[in-house]
C-alpha positions in Angstrom: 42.3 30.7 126.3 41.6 32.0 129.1 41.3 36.1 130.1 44.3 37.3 132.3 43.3 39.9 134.7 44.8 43.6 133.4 47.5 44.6 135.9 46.5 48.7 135.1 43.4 50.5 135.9 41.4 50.9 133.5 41.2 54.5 133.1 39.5 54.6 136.6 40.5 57.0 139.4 43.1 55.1 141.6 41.9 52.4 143.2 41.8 53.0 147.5 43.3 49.7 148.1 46.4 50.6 145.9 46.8 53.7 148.4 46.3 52.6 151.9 49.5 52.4 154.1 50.0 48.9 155.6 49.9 48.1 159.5 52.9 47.1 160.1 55.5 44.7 158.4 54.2 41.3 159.6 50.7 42.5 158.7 50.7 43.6 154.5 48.2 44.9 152.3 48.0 42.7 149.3 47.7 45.2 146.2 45.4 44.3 144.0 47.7 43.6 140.9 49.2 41.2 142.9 46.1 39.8 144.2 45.1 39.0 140.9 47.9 37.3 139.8 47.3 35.0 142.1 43.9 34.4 141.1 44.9 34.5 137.3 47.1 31.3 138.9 44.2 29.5 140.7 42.1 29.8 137.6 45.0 28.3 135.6 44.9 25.6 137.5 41.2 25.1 138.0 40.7 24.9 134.0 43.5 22.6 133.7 41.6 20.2 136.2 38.0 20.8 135.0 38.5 20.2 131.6 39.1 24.0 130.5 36.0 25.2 132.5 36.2 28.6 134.1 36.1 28.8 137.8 34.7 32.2 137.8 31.6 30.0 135.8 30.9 28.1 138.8 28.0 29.0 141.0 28.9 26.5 143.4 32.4 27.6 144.3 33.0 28.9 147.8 35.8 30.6 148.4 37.4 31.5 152.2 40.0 34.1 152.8 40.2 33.7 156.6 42.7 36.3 157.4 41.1 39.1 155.1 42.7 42.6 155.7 41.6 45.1 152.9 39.3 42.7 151.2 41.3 42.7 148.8 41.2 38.8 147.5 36.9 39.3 148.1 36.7 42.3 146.4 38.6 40.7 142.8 37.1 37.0 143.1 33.5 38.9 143.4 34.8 41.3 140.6 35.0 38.2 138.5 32.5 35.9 139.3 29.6 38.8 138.6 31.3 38.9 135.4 31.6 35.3 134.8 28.5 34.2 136.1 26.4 36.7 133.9 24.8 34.0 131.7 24.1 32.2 134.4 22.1 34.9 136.3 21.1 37.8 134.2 20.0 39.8 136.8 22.7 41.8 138.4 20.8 42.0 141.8 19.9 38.5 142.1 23.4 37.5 140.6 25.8 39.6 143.4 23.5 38.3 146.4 24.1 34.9 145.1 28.1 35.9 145.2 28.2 37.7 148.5 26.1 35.1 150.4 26.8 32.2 149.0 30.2 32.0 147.6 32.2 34.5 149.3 33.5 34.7 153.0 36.4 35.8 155.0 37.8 36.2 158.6 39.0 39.6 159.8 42.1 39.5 162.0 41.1 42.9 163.7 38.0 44.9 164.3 39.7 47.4 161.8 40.5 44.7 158.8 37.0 43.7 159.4 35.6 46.4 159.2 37.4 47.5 155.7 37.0 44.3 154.0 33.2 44.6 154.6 33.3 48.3 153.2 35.9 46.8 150.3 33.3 43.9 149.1 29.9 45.6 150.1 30.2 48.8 149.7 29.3 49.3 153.2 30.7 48.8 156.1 27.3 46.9 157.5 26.7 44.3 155.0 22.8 44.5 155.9 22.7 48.3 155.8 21.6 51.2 153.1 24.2 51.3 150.9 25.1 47.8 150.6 25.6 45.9 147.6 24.2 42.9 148.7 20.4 43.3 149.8 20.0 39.5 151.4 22.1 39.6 154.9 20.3 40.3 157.9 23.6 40.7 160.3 25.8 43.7 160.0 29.1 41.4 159.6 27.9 39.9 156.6 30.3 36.7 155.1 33.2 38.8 156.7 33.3 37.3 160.5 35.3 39.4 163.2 34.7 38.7 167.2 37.7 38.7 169.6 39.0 35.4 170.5 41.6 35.0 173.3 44.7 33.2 173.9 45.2 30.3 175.5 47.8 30.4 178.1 50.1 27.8 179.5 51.8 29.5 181.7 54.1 31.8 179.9 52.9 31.3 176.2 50.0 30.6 174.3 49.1 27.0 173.5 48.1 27.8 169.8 50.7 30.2 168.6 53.3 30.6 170.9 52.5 34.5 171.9 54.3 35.5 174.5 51.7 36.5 177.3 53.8 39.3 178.7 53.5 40.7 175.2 50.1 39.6 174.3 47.8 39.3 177.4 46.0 43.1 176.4 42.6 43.7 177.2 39.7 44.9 174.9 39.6 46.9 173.4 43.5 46.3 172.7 44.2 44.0 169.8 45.3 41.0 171.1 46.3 39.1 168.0 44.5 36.0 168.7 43.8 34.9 165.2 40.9 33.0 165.2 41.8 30.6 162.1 44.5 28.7 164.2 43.2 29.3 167.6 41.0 25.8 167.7 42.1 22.3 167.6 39.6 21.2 165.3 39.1 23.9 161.9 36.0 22.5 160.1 33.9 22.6 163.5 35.1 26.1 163.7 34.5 26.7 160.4 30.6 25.2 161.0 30.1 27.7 164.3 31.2 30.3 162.3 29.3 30.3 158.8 27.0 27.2 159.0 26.9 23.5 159.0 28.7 21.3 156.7 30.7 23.7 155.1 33.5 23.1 152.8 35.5 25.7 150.9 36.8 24.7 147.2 39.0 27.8 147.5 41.2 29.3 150.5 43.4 32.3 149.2 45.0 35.3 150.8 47.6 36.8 152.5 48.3 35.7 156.9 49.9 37.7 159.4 53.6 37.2 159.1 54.9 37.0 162.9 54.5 37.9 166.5 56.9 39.9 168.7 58.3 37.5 171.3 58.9 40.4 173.5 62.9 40.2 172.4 64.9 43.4 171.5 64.6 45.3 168.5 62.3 43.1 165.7 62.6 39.9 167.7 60.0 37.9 166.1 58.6 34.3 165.9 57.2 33.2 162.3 53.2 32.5 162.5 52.2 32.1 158.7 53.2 28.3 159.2 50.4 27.7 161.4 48.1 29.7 158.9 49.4 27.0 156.2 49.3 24.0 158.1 45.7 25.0 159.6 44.4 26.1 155.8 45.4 22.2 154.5 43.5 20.6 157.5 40.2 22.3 156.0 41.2 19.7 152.9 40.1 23.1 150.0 40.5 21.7 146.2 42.8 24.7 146.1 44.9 26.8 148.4 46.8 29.7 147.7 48.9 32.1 149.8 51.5 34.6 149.7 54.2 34.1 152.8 58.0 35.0 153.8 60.2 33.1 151.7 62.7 32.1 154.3 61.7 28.8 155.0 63.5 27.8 152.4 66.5 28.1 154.2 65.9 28.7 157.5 63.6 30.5 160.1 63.1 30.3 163.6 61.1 27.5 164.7 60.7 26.2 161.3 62.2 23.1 160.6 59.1 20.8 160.3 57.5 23.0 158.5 60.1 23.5 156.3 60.4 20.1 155.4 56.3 18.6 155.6 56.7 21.5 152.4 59.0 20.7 150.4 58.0 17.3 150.9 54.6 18.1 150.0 53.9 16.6 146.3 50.5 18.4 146.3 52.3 22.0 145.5 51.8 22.7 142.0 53.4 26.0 142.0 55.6 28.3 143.8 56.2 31.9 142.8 59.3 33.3 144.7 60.2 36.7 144.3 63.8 37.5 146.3 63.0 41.2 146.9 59.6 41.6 148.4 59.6 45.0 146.9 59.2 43.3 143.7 55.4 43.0 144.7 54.6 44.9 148.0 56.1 48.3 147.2 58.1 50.2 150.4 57.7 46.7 152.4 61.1 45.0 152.6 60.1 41.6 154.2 63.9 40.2 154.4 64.9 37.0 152.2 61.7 37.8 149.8 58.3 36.2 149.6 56.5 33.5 147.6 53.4 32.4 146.7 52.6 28.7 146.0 49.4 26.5 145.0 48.9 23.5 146.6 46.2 21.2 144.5 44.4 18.4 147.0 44.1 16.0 144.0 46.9 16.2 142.4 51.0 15.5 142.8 53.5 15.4 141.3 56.9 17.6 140.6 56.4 21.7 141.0 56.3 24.8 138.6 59.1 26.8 140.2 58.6 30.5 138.7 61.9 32.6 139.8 61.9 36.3 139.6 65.0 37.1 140.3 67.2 40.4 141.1 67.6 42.4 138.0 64.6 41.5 136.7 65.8 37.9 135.4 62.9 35.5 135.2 63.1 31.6 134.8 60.8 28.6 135.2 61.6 25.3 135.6 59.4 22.0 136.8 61.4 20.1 139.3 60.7 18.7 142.9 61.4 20.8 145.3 63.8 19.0 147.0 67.3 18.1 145.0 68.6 14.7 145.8 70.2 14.6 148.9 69.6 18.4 149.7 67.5 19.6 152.7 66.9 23.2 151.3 64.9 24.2 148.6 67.4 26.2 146.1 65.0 29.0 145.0 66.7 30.0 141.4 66.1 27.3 138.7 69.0 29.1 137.0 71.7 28.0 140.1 70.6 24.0 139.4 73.0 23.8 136.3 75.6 25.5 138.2 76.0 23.7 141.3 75.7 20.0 139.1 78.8 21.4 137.1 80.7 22.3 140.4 79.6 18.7 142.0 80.6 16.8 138.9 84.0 18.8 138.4 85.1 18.1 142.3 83.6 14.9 142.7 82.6 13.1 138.8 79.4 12.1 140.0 76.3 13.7 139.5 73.9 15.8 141.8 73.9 19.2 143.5 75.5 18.8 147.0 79.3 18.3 147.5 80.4 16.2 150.0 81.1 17.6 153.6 84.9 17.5 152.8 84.8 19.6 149.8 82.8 22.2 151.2 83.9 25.6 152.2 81.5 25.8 155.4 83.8 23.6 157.0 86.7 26.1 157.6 83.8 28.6 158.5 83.8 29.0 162.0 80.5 29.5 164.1 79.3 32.3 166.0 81.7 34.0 168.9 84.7 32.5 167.1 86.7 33.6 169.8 83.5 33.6 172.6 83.9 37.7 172.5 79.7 38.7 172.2 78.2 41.6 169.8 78.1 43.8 172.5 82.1 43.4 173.5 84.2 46.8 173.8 88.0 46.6 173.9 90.2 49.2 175.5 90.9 52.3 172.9 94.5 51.9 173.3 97.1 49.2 173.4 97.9 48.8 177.4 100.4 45.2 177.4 102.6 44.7 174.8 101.3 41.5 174.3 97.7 42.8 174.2 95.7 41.8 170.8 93.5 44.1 168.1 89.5 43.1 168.5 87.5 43.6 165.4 84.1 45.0 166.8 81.0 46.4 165.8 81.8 49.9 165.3 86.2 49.9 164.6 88.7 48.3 166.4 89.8 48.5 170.1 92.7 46.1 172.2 92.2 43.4 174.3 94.4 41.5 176.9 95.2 38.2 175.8 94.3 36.8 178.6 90.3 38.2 178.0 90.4 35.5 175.4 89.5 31.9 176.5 88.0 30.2 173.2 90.2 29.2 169.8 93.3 30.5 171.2 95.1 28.4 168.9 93.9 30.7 166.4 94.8 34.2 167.8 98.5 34.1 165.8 97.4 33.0 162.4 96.1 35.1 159.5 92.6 34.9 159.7 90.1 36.1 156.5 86.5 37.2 157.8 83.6 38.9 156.5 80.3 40.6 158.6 77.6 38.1 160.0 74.8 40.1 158.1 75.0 39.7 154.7 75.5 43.9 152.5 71.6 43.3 152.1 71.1 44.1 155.5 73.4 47.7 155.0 71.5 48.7 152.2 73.7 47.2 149.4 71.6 46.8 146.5 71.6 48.8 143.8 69.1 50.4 141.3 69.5 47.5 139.0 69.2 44.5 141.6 72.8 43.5 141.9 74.0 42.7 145.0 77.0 42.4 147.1 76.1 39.6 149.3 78.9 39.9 152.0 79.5 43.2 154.0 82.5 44.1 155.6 85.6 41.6 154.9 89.0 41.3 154.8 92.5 39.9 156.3 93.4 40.0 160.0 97.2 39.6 160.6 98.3 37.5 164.1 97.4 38.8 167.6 94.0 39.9 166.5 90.0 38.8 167.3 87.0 39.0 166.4 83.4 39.4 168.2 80.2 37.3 167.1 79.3 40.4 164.7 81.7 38.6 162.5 82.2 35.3 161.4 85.9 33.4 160.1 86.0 32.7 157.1 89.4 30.7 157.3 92.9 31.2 159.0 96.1 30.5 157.9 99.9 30.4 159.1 101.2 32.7 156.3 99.4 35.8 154.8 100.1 34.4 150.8 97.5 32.0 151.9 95.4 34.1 153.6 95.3 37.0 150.8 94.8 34.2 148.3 91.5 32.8 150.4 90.4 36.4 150.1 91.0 36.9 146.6 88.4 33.6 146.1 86.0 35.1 148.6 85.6 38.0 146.4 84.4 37.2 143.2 81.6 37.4 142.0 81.5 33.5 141.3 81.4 32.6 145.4 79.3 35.4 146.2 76.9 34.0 143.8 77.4 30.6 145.8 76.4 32.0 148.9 73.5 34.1 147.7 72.0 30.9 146.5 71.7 29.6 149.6 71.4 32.1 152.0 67.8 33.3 153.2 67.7 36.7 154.9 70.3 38.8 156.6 72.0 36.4 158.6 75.3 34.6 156.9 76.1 31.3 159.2 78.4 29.1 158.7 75.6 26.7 156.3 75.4 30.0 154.5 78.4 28.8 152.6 78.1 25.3 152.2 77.2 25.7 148.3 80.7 27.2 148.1 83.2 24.4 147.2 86.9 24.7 149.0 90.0 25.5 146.5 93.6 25.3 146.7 94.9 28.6 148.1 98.3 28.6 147.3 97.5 30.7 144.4 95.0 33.8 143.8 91.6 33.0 142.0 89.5 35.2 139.7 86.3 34.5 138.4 87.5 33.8 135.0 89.5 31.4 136.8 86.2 29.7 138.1 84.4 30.1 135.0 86.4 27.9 133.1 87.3 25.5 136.1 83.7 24.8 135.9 82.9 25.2 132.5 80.4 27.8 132.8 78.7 28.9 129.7 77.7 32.3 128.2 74.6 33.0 129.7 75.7 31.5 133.1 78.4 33.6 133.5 75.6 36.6 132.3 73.9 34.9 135.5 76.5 35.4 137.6 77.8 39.1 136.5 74.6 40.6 135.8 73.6 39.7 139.4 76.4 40.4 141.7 78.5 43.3 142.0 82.0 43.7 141.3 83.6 43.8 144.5 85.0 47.6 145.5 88.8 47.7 146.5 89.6 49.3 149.7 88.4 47.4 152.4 90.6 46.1 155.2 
């Protein structure tokens, strides 16, 4: 059996690495609990394909964190191998100098993260100097390599990462952000030039910048950990572990490939998703959750998906990651049984995904429904008799018709909507994890629009239909729906395409949908211990 790292500790005063603020939220401190329940994973594993032997055993194990910020990953694997290796090397000395120069190494991402991993795993902040632990370097950086490496610009961005050079083109001593893991075209060279000759890591674990500003408004971002990923497989490790943004799931910016080389990727052996990122990184809201996964080099096969959902419900399932005929990876093992009962209900055949034409997506319009943007204000009072109510960020103003040049077939039906950023984005959890999922909604009568900051969820020529749309759109049972596959803040129009249509000349309730479907006990505990009832008085 083997030892699980304690998660408390250990009657010690509070660890400095449990305490430090982080740098921003594309750039997180790992605590250490968390650290080492990734390594409790990676050891897992490694016993399972050594024939039960302990990794932290192994004096030939070399492990690579190459975008090291605390040290935190360094600190714990040292941590354990100085206990594991004991027999192997009684003397402490010789034992850690074994560890720190031969087993150990990482990459700071700043002069700063370099220089606190370095005083995190040697005590010292010079790896050769007094107080060091280890007593065998003869360079003041140690395994822990830092030096500034620069972008590469084609003309506007950088040919590695895609930084913006408006944003990015800083001089020293400014922190430029050129990570030096994915700024070279060929990793194990880089690898060579930076620790030595012919070397190949067994391990690379850790925790990579999140994004770069694009030099948009407000938190305008592009995704990096993808490159971090795709450049940590080309060094071929037995094992690689890492903890990243859980949207590419669903979605993300720029992340379609990756998305899908991923979940087509039978060498992942585990993913741990947790929905609220605060469920690991405390204060750090990284929106639609993170994961962390384990990709094995020599083995495939289907994955151990661990879910930790809101409320504090956990499952576990082994499954592929990708569902017959789905492009997404659906994140709750628990939503699996659901949507196969909805498919076989509308359609008698078995799978996951209804057919386009059973689908409520498709009545879903797209964003600027009526081509009125975010930033659109109305007049504050009616001037034309014909003139129409806008729905805008902020209340309601008038328009002229005539403003309106896009769907004007739809200006004189009933319309139901709902916000384009889901209630997670106001704030809407609660104490307990339930959610709310959809913000603002309601029922529009004729002459009225709508800017982009809200979406259609379906219009209608009388308002029985209309109010009877809005009466499914509330339950619990389709916000459920749209929770499972939506992956941040954002709700577009694929948002809802787990959501099957219904026939709205009558109300729904979700006890109504609970027996349509057949739901059983503890699904329908799934579904009402996890989202809200919805609160009366909206529009």
């Amino acid at each position: 059996m083997l030892d699980k790292a304690s998660f408390t500790l250990r009657g010690r005063n509070p660890d400095v690495l449990t305490c430090i603020a982080n740098l921003s939220n594309d750039e997180v401190f790992t605590p250490p609990e968390f650290a080492n329940r990734m390594l409790d994973t990676l050891a897992e594993a490694w016993a399972k394909g050594n024939d039960g032997a302990s990794i932290w055993a192994d004096p030939t194990v070399r492990f690579l964190d190459p975008f090291t910020k605390s040290g935190v990953f360094l600190r714990e694997i040292t941590t354990r191998l100085i206990a594991g290796l004991a027999g192997w090397k009684p003397d402490l000395q010789e034992r850690v100098d074994h560890i720190l120069t031969k087993q150990v190494f990482g990459i700071g991402i700043t002069t700063l993260t370099a220089l606190l991993a370095r005083r995190s795993l040697y005590c010292s902040k010079f790896a050769n100097g007094e107080h060091s632990v280890a007593k065998s370097f003869t360079t003041e950086a140690g395994n822990i390599w830092f030096e500034r490496t620069e972008h590469r610009w084609s003309e506007a961005r950088c040919t590695f990462c895609g930084a913006p050079r408006e944003v990015f083109n800083r001089p020293a001593p400014l922190d430029n952000h050129a990570y030096a893991f994915i700024h070279t075209n060929d990793i194990k060279a880089r690898m060579g030039e930076l620790f030595g000759a012919d070397m190949q890591f067994d391990v690379v674990i850790g925790n990579p910048p999140y994004q770069l500003s694009d030099g948009g408004q407000g938190a305008s971002a592009i995704p990096i950990y993808n490159k971090f990923v795709e450049q940590a497989k080309a060094l071929q490790p037995r094992f690689l572990s890492m903890v990243i943004p859980a949207r590419w799931f669903f979605g993300g910016r720029g992340l379609d490939s990756f998305r899908k080389d991923m979940l087509e990727d039978r060498h992942i052996q585990q993913i741990v998703d947790f929905p609220d990122s605060r469920q690991c990184f405390p204060n750090v809201d990284v929106a639609g959750g993170i994961c962390y996964f384990l990709w094995d080099r020599d083995k495939q096969g289907d994955c151990r998906v661990v879910s930790h959902g809101f409320g504090g419900h956990e499952s576990e399932s082994i499954r592929p990651l990708l569902e017959p005929g789905c492009d997404i990876f659906i994140r709750n093992n628990d939503h699996i049984s659901i949507l196969r009962k909805i498919v076989r209900k509308e359609t008698g055949k078995e799978g996951v995904v209804l057919p386009r034409e059973l689908r409520f997506d498709q009545q879903v319009s797209g964003q600027k429904p009526f081509g009125l943007r975010t930033f659109y204000r109305g007049t504050p009072a009616k001037v034309n008799l014909d003139d129409l109510v806008v729905l805008q960020s902020g209340g309601r103003a008038w328009a002229a018709r005539t403003e309106i040049v896009e769907n004007t077939h739809l200006i004189d039906r009933w319309k139901v909507f709902t916000s384009k950023s889901s209630a997670e984005h106001a704030g809407q959890v609660d104490r307990n994890g339930m959610r709310k999922v959809l913000s603002l909604s309601g029922v529009l009568p004729p002459a009225s629009v709508l800017t982009e900051t809200y979406v259609l969820l379906g219009t209608y020529d009388d308002e029985d239909s209309a109010r009877n749309c809005f009466s499914y759109v509330t339950t619990r049972f389709f916000r459920f729906l749209v929770a499972a596959r939506a992956s941040a803040q954002d709700l577009p129009r694929v948002a809802y395409s787990f959501v099957p249509l219904q026939d709205f000349s009558r109300p729904w309730s979700d006890d109504d949908l609970f027996d349509k479907y057949g739901l059983t006990p503890e699904e329908i505990e799934l579904i009402t211990s996890t989202i809200r009832l919805w609160e009366a008085g909206v529009v």
